[in-house]
LOGUKE-773081 format. One record per atom (N, C-alpha, C): y negated, z, x; residue number from 1; residue in three letters; chain. Coordinates in steps of 0.05 Angstrom, whole numbers, padded with zeros to 5 digits. Example, Ala and Ser with C-alpha at 12.3 -4.5 7.8 and 13.67 -1.06 7.14 Angstrom:
{v->00114 | w->00156 | u->00264 | k->1 | r->ALA | c->A};
{v->00090 | w->00156 | u->00246 | k->1 | r->ALA | c->A};
{v->00066 | w->00156 | u->00264 | k->1 | r->ALA | c->A};
{v->00045 | w->00142 | u->00257 | k->2 | r->SER | c->A};
{v->00021 | w->00143 | u->00273 | k->2 | r->SER | c->A};
{v->-00001 | w->00157 | u->00258 | k->2 | r->SER | c->A};
# end
This chain:
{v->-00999 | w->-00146 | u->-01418 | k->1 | r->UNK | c->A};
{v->-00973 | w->-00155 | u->-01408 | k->1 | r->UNK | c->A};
{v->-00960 | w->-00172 | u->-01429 | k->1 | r->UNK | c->A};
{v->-00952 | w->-00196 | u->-01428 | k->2 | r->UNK | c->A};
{v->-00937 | w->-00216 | u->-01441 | k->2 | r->UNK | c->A};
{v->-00913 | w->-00206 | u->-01441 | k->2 | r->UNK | c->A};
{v->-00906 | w->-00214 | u->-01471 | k->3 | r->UNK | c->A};
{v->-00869 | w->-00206 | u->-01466 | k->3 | r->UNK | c->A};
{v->-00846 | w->-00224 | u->-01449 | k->3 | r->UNK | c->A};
{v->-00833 | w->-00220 | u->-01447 | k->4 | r->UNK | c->A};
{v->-00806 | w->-00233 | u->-01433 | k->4 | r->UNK | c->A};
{v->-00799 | w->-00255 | u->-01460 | k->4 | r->UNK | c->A};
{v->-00802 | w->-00283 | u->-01454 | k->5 | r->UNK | c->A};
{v->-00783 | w->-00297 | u->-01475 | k->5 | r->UNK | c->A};
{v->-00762 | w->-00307 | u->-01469 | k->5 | r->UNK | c->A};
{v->-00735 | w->-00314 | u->-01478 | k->6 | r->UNK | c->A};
{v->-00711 | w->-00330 | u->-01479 | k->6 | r->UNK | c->A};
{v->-00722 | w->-00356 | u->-01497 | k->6 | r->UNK | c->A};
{v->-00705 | w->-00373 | u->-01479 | k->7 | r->UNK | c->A};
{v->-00712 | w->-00405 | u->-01492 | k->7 | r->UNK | c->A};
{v->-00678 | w->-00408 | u->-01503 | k->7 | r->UNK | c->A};
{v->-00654 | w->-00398 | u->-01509 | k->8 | r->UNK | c->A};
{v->-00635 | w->-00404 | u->-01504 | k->8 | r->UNK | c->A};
{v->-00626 | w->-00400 | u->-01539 | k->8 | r->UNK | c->A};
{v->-00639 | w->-00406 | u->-01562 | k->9 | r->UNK | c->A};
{v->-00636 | w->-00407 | u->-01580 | k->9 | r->UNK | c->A};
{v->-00632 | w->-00426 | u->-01595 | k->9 | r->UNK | c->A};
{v->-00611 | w->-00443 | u->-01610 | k->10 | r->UNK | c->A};
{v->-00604 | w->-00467 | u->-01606 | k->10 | r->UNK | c->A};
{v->-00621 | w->-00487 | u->-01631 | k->10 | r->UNK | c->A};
{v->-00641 | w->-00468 | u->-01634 | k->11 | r->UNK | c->A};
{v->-00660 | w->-00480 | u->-01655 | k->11 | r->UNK | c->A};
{v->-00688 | w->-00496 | u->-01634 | k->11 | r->UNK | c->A};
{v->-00686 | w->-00482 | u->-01619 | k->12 | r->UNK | c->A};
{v->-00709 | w->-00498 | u->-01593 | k->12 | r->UNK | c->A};
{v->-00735 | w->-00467 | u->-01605 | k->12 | r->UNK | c->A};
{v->-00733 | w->-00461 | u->-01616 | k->13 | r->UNK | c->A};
{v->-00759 | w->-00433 | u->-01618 | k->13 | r->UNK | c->A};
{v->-00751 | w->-00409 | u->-01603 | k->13 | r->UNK | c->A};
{v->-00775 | w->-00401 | u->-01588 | k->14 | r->UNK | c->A};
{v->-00772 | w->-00372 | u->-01565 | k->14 | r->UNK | c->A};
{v->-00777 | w->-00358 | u->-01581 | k->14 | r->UNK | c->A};
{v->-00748 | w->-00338 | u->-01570 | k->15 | r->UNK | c->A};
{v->-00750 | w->-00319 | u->-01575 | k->15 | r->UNK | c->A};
{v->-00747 | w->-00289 | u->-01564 | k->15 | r->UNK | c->A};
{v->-00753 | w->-00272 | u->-01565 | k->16 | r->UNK | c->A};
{v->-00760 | w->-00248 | u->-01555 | k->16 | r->UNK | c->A};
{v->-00733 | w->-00241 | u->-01543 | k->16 | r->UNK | c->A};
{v->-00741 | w->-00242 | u->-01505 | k->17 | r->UNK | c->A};
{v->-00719 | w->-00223 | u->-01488 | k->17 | r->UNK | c->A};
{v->-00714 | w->-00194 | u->-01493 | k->17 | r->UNK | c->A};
{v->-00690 | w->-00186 | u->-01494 | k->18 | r->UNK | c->A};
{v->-00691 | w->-00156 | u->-01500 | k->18 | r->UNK | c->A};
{v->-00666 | w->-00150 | u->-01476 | k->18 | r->UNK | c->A};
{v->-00675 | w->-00131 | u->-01459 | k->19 | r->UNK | c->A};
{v->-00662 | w->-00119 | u->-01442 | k->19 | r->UNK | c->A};
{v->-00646 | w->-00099 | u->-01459 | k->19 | r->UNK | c->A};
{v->-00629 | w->-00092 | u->-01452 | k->20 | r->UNK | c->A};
{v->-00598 | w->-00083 | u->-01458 | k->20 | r->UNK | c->A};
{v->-00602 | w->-00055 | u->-01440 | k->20 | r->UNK | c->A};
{v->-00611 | w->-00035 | u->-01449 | k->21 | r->UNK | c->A};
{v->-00603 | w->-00004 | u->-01432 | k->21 | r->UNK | c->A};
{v->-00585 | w->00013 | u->-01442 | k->21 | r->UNK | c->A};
{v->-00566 | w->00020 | u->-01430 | k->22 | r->UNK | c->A};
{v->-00536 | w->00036 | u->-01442 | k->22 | r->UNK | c->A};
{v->-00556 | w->00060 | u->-01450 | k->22 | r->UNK | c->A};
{v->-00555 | w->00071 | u->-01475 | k->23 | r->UNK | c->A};
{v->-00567 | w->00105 | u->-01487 | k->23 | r->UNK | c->A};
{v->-00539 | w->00119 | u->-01481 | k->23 | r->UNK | c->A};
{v->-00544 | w->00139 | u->-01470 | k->24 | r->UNK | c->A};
{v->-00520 | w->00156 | u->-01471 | k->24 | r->UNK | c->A};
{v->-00530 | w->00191 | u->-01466 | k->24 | r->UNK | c->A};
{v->-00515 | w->00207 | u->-01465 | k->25 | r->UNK | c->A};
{v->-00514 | w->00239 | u->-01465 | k->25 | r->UNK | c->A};
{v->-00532 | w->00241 | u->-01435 | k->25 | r->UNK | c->A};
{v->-00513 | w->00230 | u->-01414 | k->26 | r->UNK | c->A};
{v->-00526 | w->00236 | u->-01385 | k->26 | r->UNK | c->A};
{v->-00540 | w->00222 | u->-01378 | k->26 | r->UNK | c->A};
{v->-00556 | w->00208 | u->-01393 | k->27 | r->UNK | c->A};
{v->-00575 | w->00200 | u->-01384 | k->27 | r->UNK | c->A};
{v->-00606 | w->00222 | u->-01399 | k->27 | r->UNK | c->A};
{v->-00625 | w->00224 | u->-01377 | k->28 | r->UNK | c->A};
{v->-00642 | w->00241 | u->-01391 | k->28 | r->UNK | c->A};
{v->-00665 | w->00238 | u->-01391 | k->28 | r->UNK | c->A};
{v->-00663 | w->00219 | u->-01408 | k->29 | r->UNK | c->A};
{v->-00704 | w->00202 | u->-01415 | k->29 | r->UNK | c->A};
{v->-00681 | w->00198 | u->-01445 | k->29 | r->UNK | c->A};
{v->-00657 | w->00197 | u->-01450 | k->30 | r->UNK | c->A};
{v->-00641 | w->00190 | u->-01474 | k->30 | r->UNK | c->A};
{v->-00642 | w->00225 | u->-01494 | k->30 | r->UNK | c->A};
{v->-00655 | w->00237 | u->-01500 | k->31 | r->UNK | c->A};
{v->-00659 | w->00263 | u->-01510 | k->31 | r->UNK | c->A};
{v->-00650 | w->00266 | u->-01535 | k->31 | r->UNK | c->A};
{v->-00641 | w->00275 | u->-01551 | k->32 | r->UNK | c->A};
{v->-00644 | w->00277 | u->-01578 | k->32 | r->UNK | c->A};
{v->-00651 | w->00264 | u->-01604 | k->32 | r->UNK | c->A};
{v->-00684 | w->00276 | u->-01592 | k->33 | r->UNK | c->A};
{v->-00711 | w->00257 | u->-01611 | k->33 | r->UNK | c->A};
{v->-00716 | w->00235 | u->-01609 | k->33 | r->UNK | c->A};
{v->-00704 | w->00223 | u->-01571 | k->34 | r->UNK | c->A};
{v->-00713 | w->00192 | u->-01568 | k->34 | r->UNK | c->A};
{v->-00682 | w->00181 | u->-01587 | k->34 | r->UNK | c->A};
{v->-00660 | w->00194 | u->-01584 | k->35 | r->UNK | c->A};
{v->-00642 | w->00174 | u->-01592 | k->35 | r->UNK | c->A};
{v->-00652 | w->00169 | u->-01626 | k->35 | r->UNK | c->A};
{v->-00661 | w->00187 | u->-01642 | k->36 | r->UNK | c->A};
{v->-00667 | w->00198 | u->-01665 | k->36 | r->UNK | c->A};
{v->-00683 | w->00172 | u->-01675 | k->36 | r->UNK | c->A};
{v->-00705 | w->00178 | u->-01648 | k->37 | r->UNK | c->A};
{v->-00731 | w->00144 | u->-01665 | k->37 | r->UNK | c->A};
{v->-00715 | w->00127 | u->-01660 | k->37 | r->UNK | c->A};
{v->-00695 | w->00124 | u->-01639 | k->38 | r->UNK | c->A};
{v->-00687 | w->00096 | u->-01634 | k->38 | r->UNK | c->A};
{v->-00681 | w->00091 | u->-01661 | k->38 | r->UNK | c->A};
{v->-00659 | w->00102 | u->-01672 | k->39 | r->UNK | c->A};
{v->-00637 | w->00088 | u->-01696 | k->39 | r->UNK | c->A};
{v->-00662 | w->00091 | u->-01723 | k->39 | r->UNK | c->A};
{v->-00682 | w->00091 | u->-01723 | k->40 | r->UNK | c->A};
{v->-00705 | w->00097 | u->-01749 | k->40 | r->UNK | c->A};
{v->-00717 | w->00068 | u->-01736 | k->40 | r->UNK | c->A};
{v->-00726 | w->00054 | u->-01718 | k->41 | r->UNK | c->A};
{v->-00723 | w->00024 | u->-01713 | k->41 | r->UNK | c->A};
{v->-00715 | w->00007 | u->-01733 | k->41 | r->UNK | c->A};
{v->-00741 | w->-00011 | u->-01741 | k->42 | r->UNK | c->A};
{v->-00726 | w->-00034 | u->-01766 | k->42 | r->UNK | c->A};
{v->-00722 | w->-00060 | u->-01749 | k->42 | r->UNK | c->A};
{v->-00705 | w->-00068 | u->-01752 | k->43 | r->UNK | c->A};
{v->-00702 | w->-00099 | u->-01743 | k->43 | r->UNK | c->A};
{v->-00689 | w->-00115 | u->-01766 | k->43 | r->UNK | c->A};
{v->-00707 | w->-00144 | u->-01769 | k->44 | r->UNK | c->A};
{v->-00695 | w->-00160 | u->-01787 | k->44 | r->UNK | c->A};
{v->-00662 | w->-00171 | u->-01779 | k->44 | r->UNK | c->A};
{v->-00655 | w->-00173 | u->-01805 | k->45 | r->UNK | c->A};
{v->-00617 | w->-00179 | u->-01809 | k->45 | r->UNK | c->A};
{v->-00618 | w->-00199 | u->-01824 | k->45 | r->UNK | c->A};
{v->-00609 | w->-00225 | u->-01818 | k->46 | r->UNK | c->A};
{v->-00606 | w->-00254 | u->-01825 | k->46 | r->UNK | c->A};
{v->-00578 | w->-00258 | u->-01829 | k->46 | r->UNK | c->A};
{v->-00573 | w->-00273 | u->-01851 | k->47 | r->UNK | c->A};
{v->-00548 | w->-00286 | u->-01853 | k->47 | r->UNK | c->A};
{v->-00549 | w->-00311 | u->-01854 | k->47 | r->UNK | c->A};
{v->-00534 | w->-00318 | u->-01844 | k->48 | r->UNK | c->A};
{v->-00538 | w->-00352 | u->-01837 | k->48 | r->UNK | c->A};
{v->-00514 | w->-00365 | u->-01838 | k->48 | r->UNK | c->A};
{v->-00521 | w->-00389 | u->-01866 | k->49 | r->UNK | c->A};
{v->-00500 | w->-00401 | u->-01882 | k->49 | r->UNK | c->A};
{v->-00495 | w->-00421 | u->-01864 | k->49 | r->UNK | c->A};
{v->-00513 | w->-00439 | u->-01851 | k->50 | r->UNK | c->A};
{v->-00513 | w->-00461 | u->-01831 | k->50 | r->UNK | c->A};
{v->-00527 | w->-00475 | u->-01819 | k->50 | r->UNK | c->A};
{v->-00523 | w->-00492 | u->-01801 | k->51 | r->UNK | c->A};
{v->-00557 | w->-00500 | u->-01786 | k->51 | r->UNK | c->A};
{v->-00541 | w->-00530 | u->-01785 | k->51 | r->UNK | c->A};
{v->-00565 | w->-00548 | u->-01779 | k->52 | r->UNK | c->A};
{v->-00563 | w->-00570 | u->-01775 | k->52 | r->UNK | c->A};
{v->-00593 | w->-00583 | u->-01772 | k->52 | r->UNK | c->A};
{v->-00600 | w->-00606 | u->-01754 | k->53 | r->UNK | c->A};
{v->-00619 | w->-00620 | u->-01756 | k->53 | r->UNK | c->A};
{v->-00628 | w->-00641 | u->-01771 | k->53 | r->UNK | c->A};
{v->-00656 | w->-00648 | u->-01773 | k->54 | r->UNK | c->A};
{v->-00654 | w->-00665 | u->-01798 | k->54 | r->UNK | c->A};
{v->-00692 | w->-00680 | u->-01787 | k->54 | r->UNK | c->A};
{v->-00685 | w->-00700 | u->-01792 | k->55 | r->UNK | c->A};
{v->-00716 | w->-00720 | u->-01790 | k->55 | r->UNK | c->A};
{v->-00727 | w->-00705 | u->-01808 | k->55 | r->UNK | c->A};
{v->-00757 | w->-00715 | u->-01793 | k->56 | r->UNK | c->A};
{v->-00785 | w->-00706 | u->-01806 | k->56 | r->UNK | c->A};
{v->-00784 | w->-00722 | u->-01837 | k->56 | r->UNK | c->A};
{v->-00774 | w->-00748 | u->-01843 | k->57 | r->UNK | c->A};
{v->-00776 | w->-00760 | u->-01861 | k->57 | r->UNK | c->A};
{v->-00761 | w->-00745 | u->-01883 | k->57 | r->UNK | c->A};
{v->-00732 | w->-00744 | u->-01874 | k->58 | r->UNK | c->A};
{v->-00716 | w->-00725 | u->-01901 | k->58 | r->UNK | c->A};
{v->-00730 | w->-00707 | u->-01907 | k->58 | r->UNK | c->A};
{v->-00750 | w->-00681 | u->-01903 | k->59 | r->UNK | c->A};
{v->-00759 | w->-00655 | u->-01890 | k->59 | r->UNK | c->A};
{v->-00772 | w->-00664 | u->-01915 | k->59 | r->UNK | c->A};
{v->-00797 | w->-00682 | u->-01905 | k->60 | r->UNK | c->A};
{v->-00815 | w->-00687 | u->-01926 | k->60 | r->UNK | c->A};
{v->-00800 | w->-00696 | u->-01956 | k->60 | r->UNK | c->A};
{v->-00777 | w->-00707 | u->-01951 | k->61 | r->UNK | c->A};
{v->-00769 | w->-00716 | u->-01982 | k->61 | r->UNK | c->A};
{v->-00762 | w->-00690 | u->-01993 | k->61 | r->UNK | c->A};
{v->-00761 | w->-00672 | u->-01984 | k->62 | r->UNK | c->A};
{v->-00738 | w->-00651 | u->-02006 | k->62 | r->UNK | c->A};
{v->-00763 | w->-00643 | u->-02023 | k->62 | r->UNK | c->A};
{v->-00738 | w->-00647 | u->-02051 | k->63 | r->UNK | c->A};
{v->-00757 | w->-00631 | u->-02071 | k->63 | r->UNK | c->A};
{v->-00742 | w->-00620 | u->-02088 | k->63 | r->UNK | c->A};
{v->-00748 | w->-00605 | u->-02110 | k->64 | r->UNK | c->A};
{v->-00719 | w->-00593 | u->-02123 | k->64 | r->UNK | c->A};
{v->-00699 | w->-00605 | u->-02138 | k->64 | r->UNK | c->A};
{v->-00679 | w->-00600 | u->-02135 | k->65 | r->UNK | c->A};
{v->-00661 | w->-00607 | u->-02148 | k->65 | r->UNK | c->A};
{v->-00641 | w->-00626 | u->-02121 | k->65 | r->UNK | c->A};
{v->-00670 | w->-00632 | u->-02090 | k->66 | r->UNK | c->A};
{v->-00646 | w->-00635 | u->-02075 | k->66 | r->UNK | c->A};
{v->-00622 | w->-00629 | u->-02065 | k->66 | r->UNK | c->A};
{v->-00601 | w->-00640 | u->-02053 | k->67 | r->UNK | c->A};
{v->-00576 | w->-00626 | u->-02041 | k->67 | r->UNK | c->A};
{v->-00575 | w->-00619 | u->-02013 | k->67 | r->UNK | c->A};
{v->-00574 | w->-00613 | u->-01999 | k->68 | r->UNK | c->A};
{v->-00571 | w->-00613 | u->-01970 | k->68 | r->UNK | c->A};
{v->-00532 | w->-00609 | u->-01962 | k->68 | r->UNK | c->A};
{v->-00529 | w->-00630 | u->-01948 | k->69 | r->UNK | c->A};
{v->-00501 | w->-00624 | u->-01944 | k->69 | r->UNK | c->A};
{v->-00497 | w->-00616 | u->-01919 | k->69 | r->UNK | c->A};
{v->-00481 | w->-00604 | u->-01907 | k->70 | r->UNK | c->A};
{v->-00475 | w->-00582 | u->-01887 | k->70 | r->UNK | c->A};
{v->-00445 | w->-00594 | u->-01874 | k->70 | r->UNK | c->A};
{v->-00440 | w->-00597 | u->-01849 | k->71 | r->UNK | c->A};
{v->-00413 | w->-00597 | u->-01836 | k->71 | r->UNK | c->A};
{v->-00395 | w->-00569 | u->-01836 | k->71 | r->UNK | c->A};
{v->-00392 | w->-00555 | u->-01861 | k->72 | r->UNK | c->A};
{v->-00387 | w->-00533 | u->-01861 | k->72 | r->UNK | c->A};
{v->-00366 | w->-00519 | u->-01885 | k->72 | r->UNK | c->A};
{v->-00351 | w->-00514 | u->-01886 | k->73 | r->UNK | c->A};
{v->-00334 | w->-00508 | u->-01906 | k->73 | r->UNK | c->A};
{v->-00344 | w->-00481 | u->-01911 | k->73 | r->UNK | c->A};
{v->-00347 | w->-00482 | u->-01954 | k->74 | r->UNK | c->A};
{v->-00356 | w->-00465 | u->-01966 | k->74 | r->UNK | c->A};
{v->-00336 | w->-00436 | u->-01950 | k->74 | r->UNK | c->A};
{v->-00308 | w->-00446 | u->-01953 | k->75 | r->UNK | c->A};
{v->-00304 | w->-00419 | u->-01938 | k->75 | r->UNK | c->A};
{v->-00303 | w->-00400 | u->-01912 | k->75 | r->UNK | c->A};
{v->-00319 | w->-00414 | u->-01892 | k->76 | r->UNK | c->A};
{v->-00316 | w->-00413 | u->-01860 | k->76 | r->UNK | c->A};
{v->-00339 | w->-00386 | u->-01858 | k->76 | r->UNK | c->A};
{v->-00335 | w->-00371 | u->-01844 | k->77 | r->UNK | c->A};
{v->-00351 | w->-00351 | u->-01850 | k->77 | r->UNK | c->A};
{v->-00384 | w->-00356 | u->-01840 | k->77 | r->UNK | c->A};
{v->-00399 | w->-00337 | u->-01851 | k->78 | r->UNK | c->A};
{v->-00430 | w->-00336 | u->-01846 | k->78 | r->UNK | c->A};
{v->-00423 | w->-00314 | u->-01825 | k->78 | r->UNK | c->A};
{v->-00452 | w->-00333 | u->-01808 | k->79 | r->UNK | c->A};
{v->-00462 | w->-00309 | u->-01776 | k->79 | r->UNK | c->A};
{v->-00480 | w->-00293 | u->-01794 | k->79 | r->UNK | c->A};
{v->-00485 | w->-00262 | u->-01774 | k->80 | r->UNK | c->A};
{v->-00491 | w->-00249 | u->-01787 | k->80 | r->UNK | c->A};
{v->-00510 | w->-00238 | u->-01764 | k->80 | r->UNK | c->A};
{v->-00539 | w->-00247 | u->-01758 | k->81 | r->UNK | c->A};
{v->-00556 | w->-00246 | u->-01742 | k->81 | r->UNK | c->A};
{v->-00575 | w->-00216 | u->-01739 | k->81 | r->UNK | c->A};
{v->-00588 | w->-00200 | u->-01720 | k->82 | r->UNK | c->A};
{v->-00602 | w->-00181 | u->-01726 | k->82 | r->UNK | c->A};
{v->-00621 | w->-00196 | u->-01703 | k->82 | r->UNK | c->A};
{v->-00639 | w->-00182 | u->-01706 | k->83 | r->UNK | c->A};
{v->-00665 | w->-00193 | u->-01680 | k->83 | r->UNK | c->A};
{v->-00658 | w->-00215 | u->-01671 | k->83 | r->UNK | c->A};
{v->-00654 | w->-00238 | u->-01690 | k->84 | r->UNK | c->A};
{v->-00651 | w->-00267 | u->-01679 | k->84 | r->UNK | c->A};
{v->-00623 | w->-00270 | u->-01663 | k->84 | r->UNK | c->A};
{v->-00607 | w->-00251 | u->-01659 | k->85 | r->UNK | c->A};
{v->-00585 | w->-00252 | u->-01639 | k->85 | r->UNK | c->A};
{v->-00558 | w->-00247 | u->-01653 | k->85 | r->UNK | c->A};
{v->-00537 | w->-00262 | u->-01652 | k->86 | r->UNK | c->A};
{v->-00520 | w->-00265 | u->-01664 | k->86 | r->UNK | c->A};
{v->-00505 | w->-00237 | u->-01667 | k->86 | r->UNK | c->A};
{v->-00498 | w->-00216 | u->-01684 | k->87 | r->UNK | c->A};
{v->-00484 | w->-00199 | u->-01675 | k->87 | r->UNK | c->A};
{v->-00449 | w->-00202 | u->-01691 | k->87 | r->UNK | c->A};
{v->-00445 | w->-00215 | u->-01716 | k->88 | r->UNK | c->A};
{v->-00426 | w->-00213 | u->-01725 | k->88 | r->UNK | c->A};
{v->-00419 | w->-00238 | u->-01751 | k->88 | r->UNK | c->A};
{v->-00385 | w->-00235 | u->-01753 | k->89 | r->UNK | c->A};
{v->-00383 | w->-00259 | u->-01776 | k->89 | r->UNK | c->A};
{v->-00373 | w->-00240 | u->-01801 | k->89 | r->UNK | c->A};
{v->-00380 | w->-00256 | u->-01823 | k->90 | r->UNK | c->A};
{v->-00366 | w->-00242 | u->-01851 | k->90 | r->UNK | c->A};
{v->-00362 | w->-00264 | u->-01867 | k->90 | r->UNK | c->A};
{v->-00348 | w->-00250 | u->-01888 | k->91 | r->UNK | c->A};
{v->-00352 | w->-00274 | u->-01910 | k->91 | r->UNK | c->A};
{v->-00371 | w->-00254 | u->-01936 | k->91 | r->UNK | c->A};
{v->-00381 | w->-00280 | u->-01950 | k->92 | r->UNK | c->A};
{v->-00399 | w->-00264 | u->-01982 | k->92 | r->UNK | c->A};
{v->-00379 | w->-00256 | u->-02005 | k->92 | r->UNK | c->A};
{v->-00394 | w->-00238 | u->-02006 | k->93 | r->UNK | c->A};
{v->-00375 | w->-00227 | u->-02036 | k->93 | r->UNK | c->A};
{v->-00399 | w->-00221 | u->-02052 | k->93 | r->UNK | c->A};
{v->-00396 | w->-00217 | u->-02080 | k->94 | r->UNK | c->A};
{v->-00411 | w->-00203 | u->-02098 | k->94 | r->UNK | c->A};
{v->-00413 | w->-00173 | u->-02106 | k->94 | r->UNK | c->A};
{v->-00428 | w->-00165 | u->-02102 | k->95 | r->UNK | c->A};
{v->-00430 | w->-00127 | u->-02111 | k->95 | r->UNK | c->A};
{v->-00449 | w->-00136 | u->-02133 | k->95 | r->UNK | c->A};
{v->-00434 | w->-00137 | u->-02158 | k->96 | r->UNK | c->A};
{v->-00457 | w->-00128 | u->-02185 | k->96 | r->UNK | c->A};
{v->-00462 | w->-00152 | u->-02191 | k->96 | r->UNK | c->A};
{v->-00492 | w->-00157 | u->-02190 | k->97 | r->UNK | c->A};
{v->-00502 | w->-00182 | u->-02190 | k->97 | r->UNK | c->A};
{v->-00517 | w->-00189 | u->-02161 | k->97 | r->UNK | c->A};
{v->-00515 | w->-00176 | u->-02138 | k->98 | r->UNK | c->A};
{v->-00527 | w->-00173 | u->-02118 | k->98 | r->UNK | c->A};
{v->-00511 | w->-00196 | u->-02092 | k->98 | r->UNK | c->A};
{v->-00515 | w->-00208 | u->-02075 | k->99 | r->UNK | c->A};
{v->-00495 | w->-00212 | u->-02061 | k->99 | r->UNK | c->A};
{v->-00492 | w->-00198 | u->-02030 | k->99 | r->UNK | c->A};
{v->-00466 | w->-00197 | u->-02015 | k->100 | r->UNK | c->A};
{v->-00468 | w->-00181 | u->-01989 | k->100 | r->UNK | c->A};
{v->-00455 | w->-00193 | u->-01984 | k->100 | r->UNK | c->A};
{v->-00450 | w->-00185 | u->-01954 | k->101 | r->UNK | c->A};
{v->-00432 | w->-00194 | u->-01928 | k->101 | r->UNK | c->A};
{v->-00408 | w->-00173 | u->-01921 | k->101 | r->UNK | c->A};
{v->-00385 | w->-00182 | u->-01930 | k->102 | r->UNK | c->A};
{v->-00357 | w->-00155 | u->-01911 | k->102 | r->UNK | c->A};
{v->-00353 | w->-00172 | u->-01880 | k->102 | r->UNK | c->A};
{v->-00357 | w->-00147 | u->-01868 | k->103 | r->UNK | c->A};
{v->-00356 | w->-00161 | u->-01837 | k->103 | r->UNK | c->A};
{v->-00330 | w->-00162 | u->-01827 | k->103 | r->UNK | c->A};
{v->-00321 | w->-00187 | u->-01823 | k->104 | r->UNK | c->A};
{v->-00284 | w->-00202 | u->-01809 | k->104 | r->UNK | c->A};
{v->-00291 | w->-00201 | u->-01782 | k->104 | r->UNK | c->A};
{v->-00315 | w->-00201 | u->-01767 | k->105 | r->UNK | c->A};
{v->-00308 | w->-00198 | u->-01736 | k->105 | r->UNK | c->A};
{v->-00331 | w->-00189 | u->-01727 | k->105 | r->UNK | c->A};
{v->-00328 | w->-00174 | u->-01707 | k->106 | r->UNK | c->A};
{v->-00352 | w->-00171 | u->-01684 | k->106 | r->UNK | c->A};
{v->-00355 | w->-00185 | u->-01663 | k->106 | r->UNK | c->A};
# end
């Protein structure tokens, strides 16, 4: 069985439909143990500074020390993506030497 894809990603790459089922108490295939594996589930978490398109020619020019400039103000917040799907905005801060995301909206 082939999976279900969404084309509606504004990068033009399919990606994986995921049906939406409410877990709750009264429901009863939703048990304990199933809610238990659900949340033990890894899904990749993306932050995403900004997108934009760009010719095959520039693509091939970058080398280091290039710049890439962005329609984007350093302080406008980063999306904060899980399974390719947008779930929230933040801005970056530093913990330590590490960097993270404090989340300003859902």
């Amino acid at each position: 069985m082939r999976p279900a894809v969404s084309n509606s990603n504004p990068t033009g790459e399919l990606t994986p439909a995921v049906a939406s089922v409410p877990i709750d108490a009264s429901c009863p295939q939703a048990s304990a143990s199933c809610r238990a594996e659900l949340q033990r589930v890894m899904l990749p978490v993306t932050v995403v500074l900004a997108h934009q398109r760009a010719a095959v020619q520039q693509i091939v020019q970058l080398a280091p020390g290039s710049i890439l400039r962005f329609d984007k103000s350093h302080r406008a917040p980063l999306e904060l993506r899980v399974g390719g799907r947008p779930l929230a905005a933040g801005q970056c801060v530093e913990i330590g030497r590490r960097l993270g995301l404090v989340i300003t909206r859902k």
